[in-house]
C-alpha positions in Angstrom: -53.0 4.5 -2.2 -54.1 6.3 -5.5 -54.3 10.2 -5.0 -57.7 11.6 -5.7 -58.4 14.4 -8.0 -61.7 16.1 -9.8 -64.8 14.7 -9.4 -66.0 11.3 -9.7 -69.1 10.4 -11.5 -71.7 8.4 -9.7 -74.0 6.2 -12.4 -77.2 4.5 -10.7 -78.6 1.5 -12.1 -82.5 1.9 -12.6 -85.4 0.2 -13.3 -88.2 2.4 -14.0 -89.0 6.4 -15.4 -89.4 6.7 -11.1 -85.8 5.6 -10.6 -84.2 7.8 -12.7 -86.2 10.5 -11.3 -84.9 9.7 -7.9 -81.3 8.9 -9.0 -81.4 12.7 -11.0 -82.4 14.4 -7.8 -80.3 12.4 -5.7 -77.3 14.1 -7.8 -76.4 10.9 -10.2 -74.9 11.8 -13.4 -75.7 9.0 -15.0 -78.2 5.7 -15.3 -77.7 2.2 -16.4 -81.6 1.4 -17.1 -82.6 -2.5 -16.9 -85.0 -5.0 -15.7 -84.8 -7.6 -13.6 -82.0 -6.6 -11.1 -83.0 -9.6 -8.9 -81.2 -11.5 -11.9 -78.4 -9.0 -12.2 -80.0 -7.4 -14.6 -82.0 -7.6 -17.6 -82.8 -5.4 -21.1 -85.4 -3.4 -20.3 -88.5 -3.5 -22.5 -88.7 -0.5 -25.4 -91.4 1.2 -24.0 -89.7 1.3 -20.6 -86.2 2.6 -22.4 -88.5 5.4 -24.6 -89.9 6.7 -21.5 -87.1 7.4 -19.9 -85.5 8.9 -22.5 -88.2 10.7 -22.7 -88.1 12.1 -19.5 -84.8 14.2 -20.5 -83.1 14.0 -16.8 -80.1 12.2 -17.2 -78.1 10.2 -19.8 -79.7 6.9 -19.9 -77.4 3.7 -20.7 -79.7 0.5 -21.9 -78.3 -2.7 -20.6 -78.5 -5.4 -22.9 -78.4 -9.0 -21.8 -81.5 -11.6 -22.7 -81.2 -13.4 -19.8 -80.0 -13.9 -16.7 -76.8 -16.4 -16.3 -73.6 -16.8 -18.5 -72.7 -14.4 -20.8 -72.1 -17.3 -23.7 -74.9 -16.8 -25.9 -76.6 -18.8 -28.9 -76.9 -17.9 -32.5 -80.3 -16.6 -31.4 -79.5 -15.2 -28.4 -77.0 -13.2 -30.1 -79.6 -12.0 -32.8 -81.6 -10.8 -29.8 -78.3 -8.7 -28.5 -77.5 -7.2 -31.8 -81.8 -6.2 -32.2 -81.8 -4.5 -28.9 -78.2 -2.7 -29.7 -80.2 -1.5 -32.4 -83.3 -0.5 -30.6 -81.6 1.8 -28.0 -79.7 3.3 -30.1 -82.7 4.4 -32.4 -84.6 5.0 -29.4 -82.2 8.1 -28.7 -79.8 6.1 -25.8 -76.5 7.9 -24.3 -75.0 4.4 -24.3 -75.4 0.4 -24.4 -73.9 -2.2 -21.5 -73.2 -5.7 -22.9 -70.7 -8.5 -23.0 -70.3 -11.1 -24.7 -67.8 -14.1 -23.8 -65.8 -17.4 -25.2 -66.4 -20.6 -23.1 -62.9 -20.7 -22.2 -62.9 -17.5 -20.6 -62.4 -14.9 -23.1 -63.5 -12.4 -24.9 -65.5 -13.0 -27.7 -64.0 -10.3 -30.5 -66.3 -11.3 -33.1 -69.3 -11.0 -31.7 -67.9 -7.8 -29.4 -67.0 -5.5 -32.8 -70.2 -6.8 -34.6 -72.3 -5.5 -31.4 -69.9 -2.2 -31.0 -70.5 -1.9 -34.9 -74.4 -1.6 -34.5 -74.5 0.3 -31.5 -72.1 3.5 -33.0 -71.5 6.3 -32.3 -73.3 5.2 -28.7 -71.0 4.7 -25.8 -70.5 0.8 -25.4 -69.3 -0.1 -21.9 -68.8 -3.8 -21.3 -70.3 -5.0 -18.1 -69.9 -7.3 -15.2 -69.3 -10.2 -17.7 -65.8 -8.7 -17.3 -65.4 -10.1 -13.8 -65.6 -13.5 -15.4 -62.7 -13.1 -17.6 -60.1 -15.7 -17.6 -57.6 -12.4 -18.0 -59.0 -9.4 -17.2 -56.3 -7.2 -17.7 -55.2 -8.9 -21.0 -58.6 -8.1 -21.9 -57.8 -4.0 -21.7 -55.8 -3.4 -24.7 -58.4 -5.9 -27.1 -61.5 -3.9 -25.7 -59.9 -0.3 -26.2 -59.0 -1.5 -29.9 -62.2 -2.8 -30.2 -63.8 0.4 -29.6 -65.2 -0.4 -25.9 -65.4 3.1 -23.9 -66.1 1.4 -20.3 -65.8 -1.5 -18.2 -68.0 -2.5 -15.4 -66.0 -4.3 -12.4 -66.0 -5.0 -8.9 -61.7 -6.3 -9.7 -62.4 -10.0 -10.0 -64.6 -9.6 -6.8 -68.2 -10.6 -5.0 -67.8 -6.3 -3.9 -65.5 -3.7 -5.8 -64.0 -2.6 -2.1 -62.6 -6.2 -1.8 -61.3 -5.9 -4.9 -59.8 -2.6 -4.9 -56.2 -3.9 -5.6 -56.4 -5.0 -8.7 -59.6 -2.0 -9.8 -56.4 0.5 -9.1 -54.3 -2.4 -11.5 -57.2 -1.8 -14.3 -57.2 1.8 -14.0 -53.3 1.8 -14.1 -53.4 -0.2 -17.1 -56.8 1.4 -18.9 -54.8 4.9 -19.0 -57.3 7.4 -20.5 -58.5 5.8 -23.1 -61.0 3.4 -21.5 -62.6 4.4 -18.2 -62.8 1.8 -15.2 -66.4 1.9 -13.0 -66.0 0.6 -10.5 -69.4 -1.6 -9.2 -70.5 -4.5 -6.8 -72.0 -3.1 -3.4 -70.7 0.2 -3.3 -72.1 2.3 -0.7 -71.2 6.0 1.1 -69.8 4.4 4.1 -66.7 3.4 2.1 -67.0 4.8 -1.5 -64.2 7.3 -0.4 -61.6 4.8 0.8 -63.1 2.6 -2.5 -62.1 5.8 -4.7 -58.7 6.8 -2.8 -57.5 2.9 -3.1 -58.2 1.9 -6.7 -58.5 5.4 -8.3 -61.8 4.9 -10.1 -63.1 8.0 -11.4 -66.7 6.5 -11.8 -68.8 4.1 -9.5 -71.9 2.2 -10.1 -74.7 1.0 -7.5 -78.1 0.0 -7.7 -79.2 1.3 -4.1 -82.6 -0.7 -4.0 -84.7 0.8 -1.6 -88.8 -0.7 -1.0 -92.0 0.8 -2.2 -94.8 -0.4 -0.4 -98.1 -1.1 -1.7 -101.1 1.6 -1.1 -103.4 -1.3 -2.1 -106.2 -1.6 0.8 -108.0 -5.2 -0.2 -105.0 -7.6 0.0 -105.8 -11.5 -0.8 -103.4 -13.2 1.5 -103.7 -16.8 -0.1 -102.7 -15.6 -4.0 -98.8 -15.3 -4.2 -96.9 -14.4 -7.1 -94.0 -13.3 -5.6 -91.0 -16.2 -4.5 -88.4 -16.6 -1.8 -91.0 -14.8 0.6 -91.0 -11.1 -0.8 -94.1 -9.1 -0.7 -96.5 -9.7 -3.6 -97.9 -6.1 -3.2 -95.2 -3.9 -2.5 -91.6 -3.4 -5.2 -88.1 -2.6 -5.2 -87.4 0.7 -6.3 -84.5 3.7 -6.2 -83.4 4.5 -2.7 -82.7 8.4 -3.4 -81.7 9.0 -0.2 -78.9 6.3 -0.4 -77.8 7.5 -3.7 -77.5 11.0 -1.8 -75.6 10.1 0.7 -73.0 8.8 -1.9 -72.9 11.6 -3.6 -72.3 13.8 -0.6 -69.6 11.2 0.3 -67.7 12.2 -2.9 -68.4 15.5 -2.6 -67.5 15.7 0.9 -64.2 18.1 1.1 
């Protein structure tokens, strides 16, 4: 069992200016801000990213990925990735999340330093895509050189506590130059144990609470919204789930 020491930071993945607002009281220190979480998450639009970083509460990371599925992208796809790179970091971002992959499993260096290359002198961490690796922890050293400053993981896993073995193999091999977030269905019940077992200094949840609609006239033949969810209500930041996680960390 890793030994825990100074504080771990707790980054909250967002969807809205609301979001934020509830992750910053909540007592996140950071925000991944996307769309489209239903999808595992999509870039956000500009607007969106500009008025949260307008709203000054936290450091904002824009997630950048054009669409949902693989992380093996077209020539145009990729033209897209290196655009929106650009866009957040004009738009005033703390940091992008991205990834980019070979069919066979890898990394795809190329594209990686052309995409690290637009986004500097913003914090790049490379996200989930890194759970589909063919060799994740070959993959440390070529991402450190490459300029990456964090990964994104749940360990090769569906939920970062079932793959706390090897997250506290990354963060052994990651040293201090490359930080290890630990993500995938983190929650305060166990983000202790999580923290003590793989020695992540940083964790990453979405904590999707529901917002229900204040809408009066409801049409109950129109539907817009699939697999049976509620066309008038919306997922949104559960602040008082992102609380209780940070209490769990903070608890002595």
């Amino acid at each position: 069992m890793q030994r825990c020491a100074g504080p771990v930071a707790v980054e909250v993945c967002v969807e809205s200016v609301a979001g934020l607002e509830a992750a910053a009281r909540a007592g996140a220190q950071r925000v991944e801000l996307c769309c489209g979480l239903s999808e595992g998450g999509l870039t956000p639009g500009l607007a969106l990213s500009e008025a949260a970083l307008a709203a000054r509460r936290l450091p904002v990371i824009v997630l950048v990925r054009p669409r949902a599925g693989d992380f093996l992208y077209s020539a145009s796809e990729f033209d897209v990735l290196v655009r929106e790179v650009e866009l957040a970091r004009a738009a005033g971002a703390a940091g992008v999340a991205l990834g980019v992959l070979t069919r066979d499993g890898g990394l795809d260096e190329e594209r990686l330093a052309r995409l690290v290359q637009r986004a500097g002198p913003l914090a790049v961490t490379f996200h989930r895509a890194f759970d589909q690796l063919a060799d994740p922890l070959g993959a440390l050293e070529r991402l450190r050189a490459l300029g990456v400053a964090r990964i994104l993981t749940a360990g090769g896993a569906a939920r970062a506590r079932d793959g706390a073995r090897q997250l506290a193999e990354l963060v052994s091999a990651a040293g201090d130059g490359l930080e290890v977030v630990a993500a995938g269905g983190v929650r305060a019940d166990h983000v202790r144990a999580l923290v003590q077992a793989s020695g992540v200094r940083a964790v990453h949840l979405a904590a999707r609470g529901f917002q229900p609609s204040a809408m009066r006239f409801r049409n109950p033949l129109a539907r817009l919204a699939t697999g049976g969810d509620d066309d008038y209500g919306w997922r949104t930041t559960d602040e008082h789930e992102v609380a209780a996680l940070v209490r769990a960390l903070q608890a002595p």
